[in-house]
SEMARVEX-921367 format. One record per residue (C-alpha): residue number from 1; residue in one letter; chain; x, y, z. Coordinates in steps of 0.001 Angstrom, whole numbers. Example, Ala and Ser with C-alpha at 12.3 -4.5 7.8 and 13.67 -1.06 7.14 Angstrom:
<sites>
@k->1, r->A, c->A, u->12300, v->-4500, w->7800
@k->2, r->S, c->A, u->13670, v->-1060, w->7140
</sites>
This chain:
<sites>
@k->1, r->X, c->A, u->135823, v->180624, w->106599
@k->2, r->X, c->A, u->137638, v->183994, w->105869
@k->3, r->X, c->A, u->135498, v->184646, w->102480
@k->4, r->X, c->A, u->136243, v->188646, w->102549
@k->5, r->X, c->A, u->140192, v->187612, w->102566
@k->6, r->X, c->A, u->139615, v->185248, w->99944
@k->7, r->X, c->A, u->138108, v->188237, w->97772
@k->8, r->X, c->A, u->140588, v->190946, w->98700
@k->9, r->X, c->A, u->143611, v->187898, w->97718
@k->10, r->X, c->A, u->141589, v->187485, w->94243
@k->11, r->X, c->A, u->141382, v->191377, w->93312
@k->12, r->X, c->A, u->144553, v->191661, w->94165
@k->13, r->X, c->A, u->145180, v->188465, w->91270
@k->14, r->X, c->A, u->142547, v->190514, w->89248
@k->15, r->X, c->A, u->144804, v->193500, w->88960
@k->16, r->X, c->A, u->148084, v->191595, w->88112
@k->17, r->X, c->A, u->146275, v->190321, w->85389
@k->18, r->X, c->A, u->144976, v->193178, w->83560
@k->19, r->X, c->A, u->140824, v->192342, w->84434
@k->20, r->X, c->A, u->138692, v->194911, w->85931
@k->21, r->X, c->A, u->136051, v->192281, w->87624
@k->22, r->X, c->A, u->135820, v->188651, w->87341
@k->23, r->X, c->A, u->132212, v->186501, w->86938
@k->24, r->X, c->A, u->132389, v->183599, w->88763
@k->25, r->X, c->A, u->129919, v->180449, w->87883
@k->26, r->X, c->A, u->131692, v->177372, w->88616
@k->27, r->X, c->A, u->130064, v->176376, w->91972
@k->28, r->X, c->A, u->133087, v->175192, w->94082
@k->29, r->X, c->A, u->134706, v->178329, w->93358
@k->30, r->X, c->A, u->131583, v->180225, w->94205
@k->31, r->X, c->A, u->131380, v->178318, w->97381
@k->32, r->X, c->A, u->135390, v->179153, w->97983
@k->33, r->X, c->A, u->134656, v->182848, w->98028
@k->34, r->X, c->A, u->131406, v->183432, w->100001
@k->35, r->X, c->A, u->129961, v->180232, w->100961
@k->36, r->X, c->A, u->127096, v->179491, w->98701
@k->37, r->X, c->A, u->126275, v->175736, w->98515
@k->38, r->X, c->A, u->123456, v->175830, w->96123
@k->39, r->X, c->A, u->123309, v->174647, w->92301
@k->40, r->X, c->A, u->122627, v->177862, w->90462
@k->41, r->X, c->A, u->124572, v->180866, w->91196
@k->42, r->X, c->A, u->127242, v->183604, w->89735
@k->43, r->X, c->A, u->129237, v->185688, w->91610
@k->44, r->X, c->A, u->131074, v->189126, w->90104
@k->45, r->X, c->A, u->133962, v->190174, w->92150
@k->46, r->X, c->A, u->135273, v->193831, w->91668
@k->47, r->X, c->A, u->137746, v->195936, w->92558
@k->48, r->X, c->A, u->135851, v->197178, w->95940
@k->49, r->X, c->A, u->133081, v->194591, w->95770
@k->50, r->X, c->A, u->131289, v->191687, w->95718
@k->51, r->X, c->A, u->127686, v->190675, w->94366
@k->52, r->X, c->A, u->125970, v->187455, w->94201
@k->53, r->X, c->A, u->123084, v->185728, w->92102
@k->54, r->X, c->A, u->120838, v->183363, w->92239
@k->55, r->X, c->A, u->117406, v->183083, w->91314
@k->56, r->X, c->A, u->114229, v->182802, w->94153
@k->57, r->X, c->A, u->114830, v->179312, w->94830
@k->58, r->X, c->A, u->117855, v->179793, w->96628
@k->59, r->X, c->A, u->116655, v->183457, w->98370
@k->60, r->X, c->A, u->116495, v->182159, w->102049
@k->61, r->X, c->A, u->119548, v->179885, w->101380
@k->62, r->X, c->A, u->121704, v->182435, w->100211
@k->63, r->X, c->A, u->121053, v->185002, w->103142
@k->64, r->X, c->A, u->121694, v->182330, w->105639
@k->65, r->X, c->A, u->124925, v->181445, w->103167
@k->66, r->X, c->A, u->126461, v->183873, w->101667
@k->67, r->X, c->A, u->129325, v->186279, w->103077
@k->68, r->X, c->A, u->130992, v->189341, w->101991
@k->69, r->X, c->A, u->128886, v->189924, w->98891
@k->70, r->X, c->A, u->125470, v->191790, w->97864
@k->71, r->X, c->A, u->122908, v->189789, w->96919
@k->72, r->X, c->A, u->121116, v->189825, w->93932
@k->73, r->X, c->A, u->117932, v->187321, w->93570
@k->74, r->X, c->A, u->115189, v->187211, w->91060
@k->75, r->X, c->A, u->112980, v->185272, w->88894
@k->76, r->X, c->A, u->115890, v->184874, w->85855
@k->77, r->X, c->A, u->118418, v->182469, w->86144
@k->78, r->X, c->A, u->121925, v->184132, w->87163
@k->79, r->X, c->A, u->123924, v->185214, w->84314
@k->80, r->X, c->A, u->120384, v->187026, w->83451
@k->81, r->X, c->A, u->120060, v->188677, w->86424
@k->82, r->X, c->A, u->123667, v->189682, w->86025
@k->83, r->X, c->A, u->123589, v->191599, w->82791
@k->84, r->X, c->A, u->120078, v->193473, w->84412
@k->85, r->X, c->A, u->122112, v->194308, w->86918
@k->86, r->X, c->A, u->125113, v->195610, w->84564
@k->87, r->X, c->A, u->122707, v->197322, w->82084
@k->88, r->X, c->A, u->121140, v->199136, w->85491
@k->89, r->X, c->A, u->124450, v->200144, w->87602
@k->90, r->X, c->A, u->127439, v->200628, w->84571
@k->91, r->X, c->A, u->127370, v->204601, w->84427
@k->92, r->X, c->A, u->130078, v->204805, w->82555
@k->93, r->X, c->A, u->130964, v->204149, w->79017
@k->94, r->X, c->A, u->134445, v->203131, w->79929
@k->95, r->X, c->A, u->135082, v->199978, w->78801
@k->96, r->X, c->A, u->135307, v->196796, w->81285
@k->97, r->X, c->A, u->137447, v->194071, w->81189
@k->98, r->X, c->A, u->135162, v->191166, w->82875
@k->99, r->X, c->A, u->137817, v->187813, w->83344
@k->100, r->X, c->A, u->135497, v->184657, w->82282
@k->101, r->X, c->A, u->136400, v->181399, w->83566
@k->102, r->X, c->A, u->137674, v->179786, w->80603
@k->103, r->X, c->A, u->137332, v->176196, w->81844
@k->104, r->X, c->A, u->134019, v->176283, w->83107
@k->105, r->X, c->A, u->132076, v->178752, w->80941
@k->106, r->X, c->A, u->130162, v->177255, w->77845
@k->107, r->X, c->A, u->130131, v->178093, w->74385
@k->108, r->X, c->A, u->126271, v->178709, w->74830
@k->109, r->X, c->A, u->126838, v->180961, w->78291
@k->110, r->X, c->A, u->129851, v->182857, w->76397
@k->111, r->X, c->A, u->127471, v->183634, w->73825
@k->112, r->X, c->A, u->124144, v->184686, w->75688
@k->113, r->X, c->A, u->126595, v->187118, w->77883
@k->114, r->X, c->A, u->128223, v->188079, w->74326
@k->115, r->X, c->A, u->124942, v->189546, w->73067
@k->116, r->X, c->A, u->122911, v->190454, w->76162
@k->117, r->X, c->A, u->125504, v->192455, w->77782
@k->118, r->X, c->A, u->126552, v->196096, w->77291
@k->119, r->X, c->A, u->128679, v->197280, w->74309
@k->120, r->X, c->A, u->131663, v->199000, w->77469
@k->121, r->X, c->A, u->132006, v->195259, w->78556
@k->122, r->X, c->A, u->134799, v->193247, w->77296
@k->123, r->X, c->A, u->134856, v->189450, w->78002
@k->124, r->X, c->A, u->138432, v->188092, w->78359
@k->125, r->X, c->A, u->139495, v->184675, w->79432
@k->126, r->X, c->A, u->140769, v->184250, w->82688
@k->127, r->X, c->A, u->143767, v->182408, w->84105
@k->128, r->X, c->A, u->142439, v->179605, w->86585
@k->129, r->X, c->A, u->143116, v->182191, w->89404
@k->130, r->X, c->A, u->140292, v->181092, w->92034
@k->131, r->X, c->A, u->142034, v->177296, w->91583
@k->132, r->X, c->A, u->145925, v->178596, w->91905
@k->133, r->X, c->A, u->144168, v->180073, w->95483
@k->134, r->X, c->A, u->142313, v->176898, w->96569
@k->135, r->X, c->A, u->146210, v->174679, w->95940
@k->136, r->X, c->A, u->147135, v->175994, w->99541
@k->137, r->X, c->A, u->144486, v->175394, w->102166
@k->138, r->X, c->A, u->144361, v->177334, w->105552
@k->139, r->X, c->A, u->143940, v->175340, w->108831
@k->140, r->X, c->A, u->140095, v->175059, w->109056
@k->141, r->X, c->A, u->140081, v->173383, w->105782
@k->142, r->X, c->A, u->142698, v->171195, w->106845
@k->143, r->X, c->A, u->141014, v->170546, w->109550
@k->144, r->X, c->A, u->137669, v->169529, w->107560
@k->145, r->X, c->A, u->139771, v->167586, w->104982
@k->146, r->X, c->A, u->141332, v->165995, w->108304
@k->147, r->X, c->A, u->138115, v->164587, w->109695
@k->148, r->X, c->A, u->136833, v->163622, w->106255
@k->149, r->X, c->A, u->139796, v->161061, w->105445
@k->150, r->X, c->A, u->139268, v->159704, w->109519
@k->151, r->X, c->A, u->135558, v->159285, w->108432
@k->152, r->X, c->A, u->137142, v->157107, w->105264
@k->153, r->X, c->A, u->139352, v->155694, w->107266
@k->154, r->X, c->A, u->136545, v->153816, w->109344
@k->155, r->X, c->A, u->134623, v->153279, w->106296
@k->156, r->X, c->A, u->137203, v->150856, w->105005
@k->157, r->X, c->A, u->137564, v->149042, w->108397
@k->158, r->X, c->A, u->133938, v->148275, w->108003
@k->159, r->X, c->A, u->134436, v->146988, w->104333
@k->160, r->X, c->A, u->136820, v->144716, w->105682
@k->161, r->X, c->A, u->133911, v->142747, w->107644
@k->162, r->X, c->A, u->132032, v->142731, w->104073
@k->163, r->X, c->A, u->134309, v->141557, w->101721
@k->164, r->X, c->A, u->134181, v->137786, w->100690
@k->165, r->X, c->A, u->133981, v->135402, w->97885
@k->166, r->X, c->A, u->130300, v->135944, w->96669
@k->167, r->X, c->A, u->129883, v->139023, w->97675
@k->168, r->X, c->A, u->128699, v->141583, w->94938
@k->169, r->X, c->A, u->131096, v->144642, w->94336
@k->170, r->X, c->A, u->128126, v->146866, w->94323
@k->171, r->X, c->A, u->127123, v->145115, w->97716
@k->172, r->X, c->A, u->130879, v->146367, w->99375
@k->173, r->X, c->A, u->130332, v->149819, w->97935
@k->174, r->X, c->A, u->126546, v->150187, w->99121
@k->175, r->X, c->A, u->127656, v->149128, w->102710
@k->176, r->X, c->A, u->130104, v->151824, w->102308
@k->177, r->X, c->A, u->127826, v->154355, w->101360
@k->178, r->X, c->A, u->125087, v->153817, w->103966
@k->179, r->X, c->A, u->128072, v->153694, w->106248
@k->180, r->X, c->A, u->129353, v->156936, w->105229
@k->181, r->X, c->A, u->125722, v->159013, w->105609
@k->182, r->X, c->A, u->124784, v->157491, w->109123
@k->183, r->X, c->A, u->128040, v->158991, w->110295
@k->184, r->X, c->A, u->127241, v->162164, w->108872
@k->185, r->X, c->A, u->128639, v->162326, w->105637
@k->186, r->X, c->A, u->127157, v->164227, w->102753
@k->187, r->X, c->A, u->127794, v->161355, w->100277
@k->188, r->X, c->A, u->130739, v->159579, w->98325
@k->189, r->X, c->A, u->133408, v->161997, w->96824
@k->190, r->X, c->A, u->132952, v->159897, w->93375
@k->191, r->X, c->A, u->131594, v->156451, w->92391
@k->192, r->X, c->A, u->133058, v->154066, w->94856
@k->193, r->X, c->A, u->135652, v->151733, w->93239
@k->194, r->X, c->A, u->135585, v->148408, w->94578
@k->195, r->X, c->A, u->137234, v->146302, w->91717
@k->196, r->X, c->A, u->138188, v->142113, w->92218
@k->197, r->X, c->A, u->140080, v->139840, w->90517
@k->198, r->X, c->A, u->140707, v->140798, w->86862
@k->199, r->X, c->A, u->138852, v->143845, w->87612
@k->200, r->X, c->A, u->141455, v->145032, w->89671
@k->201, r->X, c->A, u->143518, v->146049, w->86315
@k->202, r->X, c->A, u->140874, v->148461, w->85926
@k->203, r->X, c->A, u->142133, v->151822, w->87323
@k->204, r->X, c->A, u->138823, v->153613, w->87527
@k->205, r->X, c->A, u->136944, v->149699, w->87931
@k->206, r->X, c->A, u->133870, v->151064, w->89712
@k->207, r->X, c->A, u->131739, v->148633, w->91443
@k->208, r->X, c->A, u->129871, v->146441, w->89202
@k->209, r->X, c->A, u->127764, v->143329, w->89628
@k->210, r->X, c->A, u->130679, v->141015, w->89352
@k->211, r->X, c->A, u->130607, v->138877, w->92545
@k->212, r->X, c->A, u->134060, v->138703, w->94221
@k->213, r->X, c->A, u->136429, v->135782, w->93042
@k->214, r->X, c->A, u->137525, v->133175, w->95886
@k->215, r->X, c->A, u->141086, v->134547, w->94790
@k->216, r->X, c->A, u->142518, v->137871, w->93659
@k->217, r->X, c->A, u->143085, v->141227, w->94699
@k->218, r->X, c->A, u->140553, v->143261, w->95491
@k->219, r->X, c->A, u->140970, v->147369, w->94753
@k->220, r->X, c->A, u->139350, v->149761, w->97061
@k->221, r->X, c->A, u->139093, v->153466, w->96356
@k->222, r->X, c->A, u->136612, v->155846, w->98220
@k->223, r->X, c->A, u->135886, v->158993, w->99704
@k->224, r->X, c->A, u->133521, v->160957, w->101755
@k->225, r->X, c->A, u->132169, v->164986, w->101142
@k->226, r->X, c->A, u->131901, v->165776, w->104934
@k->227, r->X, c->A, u->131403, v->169525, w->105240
@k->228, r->X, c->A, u->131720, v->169963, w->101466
@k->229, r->X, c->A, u->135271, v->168961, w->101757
@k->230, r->X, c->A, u->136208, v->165966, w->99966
@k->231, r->X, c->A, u->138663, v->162509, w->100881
@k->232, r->X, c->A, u->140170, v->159838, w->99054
@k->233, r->X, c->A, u->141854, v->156776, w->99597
@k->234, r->X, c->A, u->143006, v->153336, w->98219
@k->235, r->X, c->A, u->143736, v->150300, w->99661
@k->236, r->X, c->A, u->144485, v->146546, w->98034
@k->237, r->X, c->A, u->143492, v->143830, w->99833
@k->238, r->X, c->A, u->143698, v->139695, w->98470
@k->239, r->X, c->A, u->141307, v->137531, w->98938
@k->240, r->X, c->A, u->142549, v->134059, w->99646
@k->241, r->X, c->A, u->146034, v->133328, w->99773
@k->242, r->X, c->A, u->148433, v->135345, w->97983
@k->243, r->X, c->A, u->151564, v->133747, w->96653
@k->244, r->X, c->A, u->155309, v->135067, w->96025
@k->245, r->X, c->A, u->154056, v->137104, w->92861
@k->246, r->X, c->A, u->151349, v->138619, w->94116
@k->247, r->X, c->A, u->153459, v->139836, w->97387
@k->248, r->X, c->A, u->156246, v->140856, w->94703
@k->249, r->X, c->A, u->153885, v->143061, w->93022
@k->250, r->X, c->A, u->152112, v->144159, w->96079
@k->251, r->X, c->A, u->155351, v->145227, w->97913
@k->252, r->X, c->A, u->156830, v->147214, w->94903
@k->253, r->X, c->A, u->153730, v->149286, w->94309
@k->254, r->X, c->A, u->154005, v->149911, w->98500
@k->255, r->X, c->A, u->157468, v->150737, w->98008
@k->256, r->X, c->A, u->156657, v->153164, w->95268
@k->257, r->X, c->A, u->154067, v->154763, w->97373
@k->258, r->X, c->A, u->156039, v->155142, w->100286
@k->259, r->X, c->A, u->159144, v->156602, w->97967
@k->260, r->X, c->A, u->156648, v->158916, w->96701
@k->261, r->X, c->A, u->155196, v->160155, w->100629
@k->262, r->X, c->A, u->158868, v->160729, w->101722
@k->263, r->X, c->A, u->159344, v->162816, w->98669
@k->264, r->X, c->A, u->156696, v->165409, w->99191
@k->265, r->X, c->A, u->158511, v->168147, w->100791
@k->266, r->X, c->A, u->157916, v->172083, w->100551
@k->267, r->X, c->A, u->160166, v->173675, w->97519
@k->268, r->X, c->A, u->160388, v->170298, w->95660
@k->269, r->X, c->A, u->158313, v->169926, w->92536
@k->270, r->X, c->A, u->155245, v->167415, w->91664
@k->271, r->X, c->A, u->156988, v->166212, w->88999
@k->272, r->X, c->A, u->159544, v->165244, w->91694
@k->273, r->X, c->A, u->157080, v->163006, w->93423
@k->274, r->X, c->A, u->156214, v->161784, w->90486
@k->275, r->X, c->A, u->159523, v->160367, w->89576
@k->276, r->X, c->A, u->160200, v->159127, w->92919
@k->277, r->X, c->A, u->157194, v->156649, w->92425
@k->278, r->X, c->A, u->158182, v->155807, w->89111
@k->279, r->X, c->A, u->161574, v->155012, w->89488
@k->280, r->X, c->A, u->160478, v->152594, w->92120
@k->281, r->X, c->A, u->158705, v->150748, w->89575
@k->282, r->X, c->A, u->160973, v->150739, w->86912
@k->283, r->X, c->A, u->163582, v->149080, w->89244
@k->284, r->X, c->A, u->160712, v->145939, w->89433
@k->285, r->X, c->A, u->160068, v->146013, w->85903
@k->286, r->X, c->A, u->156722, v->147259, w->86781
@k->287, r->X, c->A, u->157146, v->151105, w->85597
@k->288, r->X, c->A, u->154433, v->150333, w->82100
@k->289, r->X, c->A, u->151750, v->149102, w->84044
@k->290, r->X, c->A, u->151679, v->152325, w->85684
@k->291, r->X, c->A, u->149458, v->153822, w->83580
@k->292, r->X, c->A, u->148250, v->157521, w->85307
@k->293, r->X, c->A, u->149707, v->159839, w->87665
@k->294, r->X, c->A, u->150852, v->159536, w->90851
@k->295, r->X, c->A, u->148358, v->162618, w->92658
@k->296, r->X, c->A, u->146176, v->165262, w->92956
@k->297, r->X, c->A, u->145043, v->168160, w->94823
@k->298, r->X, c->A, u->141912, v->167482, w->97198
@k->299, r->X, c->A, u->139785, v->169797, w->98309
@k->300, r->X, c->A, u->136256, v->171026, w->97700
@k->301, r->X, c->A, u->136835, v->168931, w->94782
@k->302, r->X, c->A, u->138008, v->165408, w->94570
@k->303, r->X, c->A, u->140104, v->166337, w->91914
@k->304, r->X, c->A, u->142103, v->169847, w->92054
@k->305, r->X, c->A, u->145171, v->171037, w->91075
@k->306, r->X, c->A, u->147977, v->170569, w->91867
@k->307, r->X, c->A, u->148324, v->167444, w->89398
@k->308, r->X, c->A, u->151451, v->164974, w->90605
@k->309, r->X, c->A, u->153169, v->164036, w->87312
@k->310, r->X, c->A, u->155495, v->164096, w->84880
@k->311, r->X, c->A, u->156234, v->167124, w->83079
@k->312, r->X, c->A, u->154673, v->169160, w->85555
@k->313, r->X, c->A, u->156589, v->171840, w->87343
@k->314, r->X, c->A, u->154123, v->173016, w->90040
@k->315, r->X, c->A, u->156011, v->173404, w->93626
@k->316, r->X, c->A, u->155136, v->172388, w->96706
@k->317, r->X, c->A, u->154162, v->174661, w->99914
@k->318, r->X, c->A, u->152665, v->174062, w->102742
@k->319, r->X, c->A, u->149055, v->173761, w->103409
@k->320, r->X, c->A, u->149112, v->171633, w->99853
@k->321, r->X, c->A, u->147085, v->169024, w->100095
@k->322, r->X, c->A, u->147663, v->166116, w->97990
@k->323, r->X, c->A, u->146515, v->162159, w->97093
@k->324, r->X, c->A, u->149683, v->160084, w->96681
@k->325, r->X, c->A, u->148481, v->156348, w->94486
@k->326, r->X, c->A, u->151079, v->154797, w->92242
@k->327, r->X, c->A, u->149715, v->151487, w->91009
@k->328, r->X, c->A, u->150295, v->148485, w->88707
@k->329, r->X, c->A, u->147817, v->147026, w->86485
@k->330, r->X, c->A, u->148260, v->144096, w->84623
@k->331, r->X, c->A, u->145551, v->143701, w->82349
@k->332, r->X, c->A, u->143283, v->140743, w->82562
@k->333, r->X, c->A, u->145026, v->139442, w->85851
@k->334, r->X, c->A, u->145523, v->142196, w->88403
@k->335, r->X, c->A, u->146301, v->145582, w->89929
@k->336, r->X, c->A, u->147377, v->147323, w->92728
@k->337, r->X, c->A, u->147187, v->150823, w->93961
@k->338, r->X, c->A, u->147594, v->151958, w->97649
@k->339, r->X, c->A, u->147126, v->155767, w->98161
@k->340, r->X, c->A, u->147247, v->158275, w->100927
@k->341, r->X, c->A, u->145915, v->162340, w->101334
@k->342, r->X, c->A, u->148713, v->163512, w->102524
@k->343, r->X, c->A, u->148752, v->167791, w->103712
@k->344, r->X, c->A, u->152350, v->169806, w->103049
@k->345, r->X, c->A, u->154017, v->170795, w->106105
@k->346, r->X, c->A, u->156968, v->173180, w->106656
@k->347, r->X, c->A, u->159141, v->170127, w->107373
@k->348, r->X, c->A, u->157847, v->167686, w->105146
@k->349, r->X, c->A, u->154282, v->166181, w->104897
@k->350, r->X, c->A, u->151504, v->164460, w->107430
@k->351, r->X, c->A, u->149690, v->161508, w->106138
@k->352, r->X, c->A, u->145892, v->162280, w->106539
@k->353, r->X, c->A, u->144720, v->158439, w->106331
@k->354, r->X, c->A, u->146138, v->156526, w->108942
@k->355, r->X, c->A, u->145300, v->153090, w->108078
@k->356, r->X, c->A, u->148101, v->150463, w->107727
@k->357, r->X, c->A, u->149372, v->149572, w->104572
@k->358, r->X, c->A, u->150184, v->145932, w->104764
@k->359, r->X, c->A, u->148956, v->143168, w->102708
@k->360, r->X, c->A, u->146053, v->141827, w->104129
@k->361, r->X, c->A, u->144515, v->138632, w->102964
@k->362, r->X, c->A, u->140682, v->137767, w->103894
</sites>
């Protein structure tokens, strides 16, 4: 990964927006600009340089880790070791204007760096300028977020095989799982969703107890971390045999999805996408059970910006890489989402998860 570029982009962001230095501690963004992968760290980029913190237990780790940045270990936690190192190495009285993630930090962190550091430093909220970078990935993430969604896109083959009347939901998504790590994945990108029957109306239905229904839909939605880069997918399968409504709503929400896919194209907007999917659904009277957006940026988190949905203005460029899931959920009978990672191209898009999208009944 090209961490020192990454650094260099984000001064260069630092200085358009009136900051002197920006702390870093949210951990994917960490990660993003020098590689860390451990659980406790801050990193303080400024205008020439780079320094990184963590406390002892992450000493070996972070010289085999991190790139492009001193490091700074110790027995404090980081954002102690930080202001010791400020206290030590800020000559001058001049004062500072350190950028503070305003999403991530706490009220408690905002207030221990408030009163612990010196006077000359000036804490100022910072635009989300480490997740505007991350939107547009460069081809070795691509490539990572490539082989993640193939390593989904086996996963749900296998499920396939495991899903019958009986079986537990939990059962499905365990299979999954163990799946997933003996081909090498870290873990699940989130709480598998395997939802049946009247579950399937639940968008975010994780896998419970519930034993599959001997009729319904069933709602799959998974991912992998492979590398530290995430995937995510949904497919709707029936089990038993579906009849004329159940294909009705099945084909509109694939119609939808596919409206949405052929929208994504560099210099048109999310919100675009968005209403591409939408209007789909409104033509099948199905546009109110469609009840959250239609994407998201994937990446190093499962959910990043950009966000696909109304209102949102956002534009597409290449190198975007983004989920594309309409659904329709009809409470207390059944739902239907299909989605696809999809990257930005200079053309148009490339879908990332291969699998066919046609009803299939078990």
């Amino acid at each position: 990964m090209q961490y020192k570029i990454r650094q260099q982009r984000l001064r260069d962001a630092l200085d358009q927006s009136g900051l002197d230095a920006l702390l870093l501690t949210h951990l994917p963004n960490v990660r993003y600009l020098c590689g860390f992968t451990g659980s406790a760290a801050a990193l303080l980029i400024t205008a020439d340089k780079a320094f990184f913190f963590t406390d002892g237990r992450y000493t070996t780790q972070a010289k085999d880790e991190v790139e492009g940045s001193r490091l700074v270990t110790g027995r404090k936690g980081p954002l102690a070791l930080l202001v010791d190192w400020m206290k030590a190495n800020l000559r001058s009285r001049k004062p500072m204007r350190l950028g503070i993630e305003a999403g991530h930090v706490t009220v408690a962190e905002h207030r221990q760096l408030t009163a612990t550091l010196p006077k000359s430093v000036r804490l100022r909220p910072s635009p989300p300028l480490v997740e505007q970078m991350r939107m547009v990935k460069d081809a070795e993430e691509i490539s990572q977020i490539r082989r993640a969604a193939l390593l989904g896109c086996r996963l749900f083959d296998g499920a396939l095989k495991t899903i019958r009347p009986g079986v537990k939901e939990t059962e499905v998504a365990a299979a999954m799982g163990y799946a997933a790590t003996q081909a090498g994945a870290e873990g699940m990108s989130f709480d598998t969703i395997i939802a049946a029957g009247p579950r399937s109306a639940l968008p975010h239905g994780r896998a419970s107890s519930q034993p599959i229904p001997p009729d319904g839909f069933v709602v799959c939605d998974f991912g992998v971390i492979l590398a530290g880069y995430c995937s995510d997918m949904t497919r709707t399968l029936y089990v038993g045999s579906p009849g004329a409504e159940a294909r009705s709503i099945y084909g509109a929400v694939l119609e939808a999805q596919q409206a949405a896919v052929e929208a994504i194209k560099p210099g048109r907007s999310v919100g675009d996408v968005d209403y591409a999917a939408r209007k789909v659904l409104q033509k099948n009277t199905l546009a109110r059970y469609f009840t959250h957006s239609t994407g998201h940026g994937v990446g190093l988190e499962i959910h990043e910006a950009p966000r696909l949905a109304a209102g949102q203005r956002e534009i597409l460029k290449p190198g975007m890489v983004v989920t594309v899931e309409p659904g329709a959920y009809i409470p207390h009978k059944w739902g239907v989402r299909i989605e696809d990672m999809v990257v930005v191209t200079e053309a148009g898009c490339e879908v990332l998860t291969p699998t066919g999208k046609q009803l299939i009944a078990v």
